[in-house]
N, C-alpha and C positions, 0 to 999 in steps of 0.2 A: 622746699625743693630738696635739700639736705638730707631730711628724714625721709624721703620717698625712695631716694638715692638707696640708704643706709637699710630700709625696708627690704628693696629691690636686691641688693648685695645677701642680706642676710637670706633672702627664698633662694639664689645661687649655690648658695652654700649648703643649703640644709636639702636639696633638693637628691642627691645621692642617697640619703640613709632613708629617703621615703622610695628609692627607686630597689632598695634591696630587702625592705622588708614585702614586697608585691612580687616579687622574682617570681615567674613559673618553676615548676619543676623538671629536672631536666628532663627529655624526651628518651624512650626506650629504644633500645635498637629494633625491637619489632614493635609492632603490636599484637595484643594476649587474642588469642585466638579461643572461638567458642568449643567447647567441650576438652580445651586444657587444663591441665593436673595442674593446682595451684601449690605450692609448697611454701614452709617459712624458711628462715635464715639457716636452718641446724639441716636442711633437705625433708624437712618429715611432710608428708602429704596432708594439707588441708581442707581442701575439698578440690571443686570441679566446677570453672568457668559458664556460666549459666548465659553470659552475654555480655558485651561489651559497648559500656556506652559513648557516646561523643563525647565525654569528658577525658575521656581516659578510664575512666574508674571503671571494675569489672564487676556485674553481679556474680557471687559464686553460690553454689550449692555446697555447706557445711554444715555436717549432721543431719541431712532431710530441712535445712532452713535454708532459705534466700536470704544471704549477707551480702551490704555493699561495701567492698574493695576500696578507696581511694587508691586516685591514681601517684599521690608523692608517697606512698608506700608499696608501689610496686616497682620490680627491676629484673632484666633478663642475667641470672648470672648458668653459663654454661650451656645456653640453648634453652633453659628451664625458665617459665615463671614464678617469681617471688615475691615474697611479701615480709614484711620487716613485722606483721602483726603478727602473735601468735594464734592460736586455734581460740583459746578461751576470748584474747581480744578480739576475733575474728569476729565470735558469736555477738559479743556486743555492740558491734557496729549494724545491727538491726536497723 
């Protein structure tokens, strides 16, 4: 009974640091709209928003390729679409 107890305590406890490693991302004040200018962090343009999925994540069009966007690296700063990837990491995310 003791050790059931002691089991049961210990899942109380440890149950926080498995509740912040799953955290969603925080939510944008809009959502990215299709045929938006997507830019990185410095303002330089990336590409152009190709479609946006139910996840959040945005297909873009960069360089003539379909790249997908995840959505914990986008954020609306100044009205504008961003992304915290650069262009060259852009292209990678094939």
């Amino acid at each position: 009974m003791r050790l059931a107890l002691s089991f049961a305590a210990a899942l109380l406890i440890a149950e926080p640091a498995f509740a912040n490693e799953t955290a969603a991302p925080p939510a944008l004040e809009r959502a990215p709209r299709q045929g938006e200018v997507l830019r990185d962090t410095g303002g330089r343009q990336i590409g152009q928003v190709y479609k946006v999925q139910p996840s959040g994540a945005v297909l873009a069009i960069v360089n003539r390729e379909t790249v997908r966007i995840p959505a914990d690296t986008l954020s609306i700063v100044d009205g504008k679409l961003v992304t915290t990837l650069t262009k060259s990491e852009a292209l990678k995310q094939k």
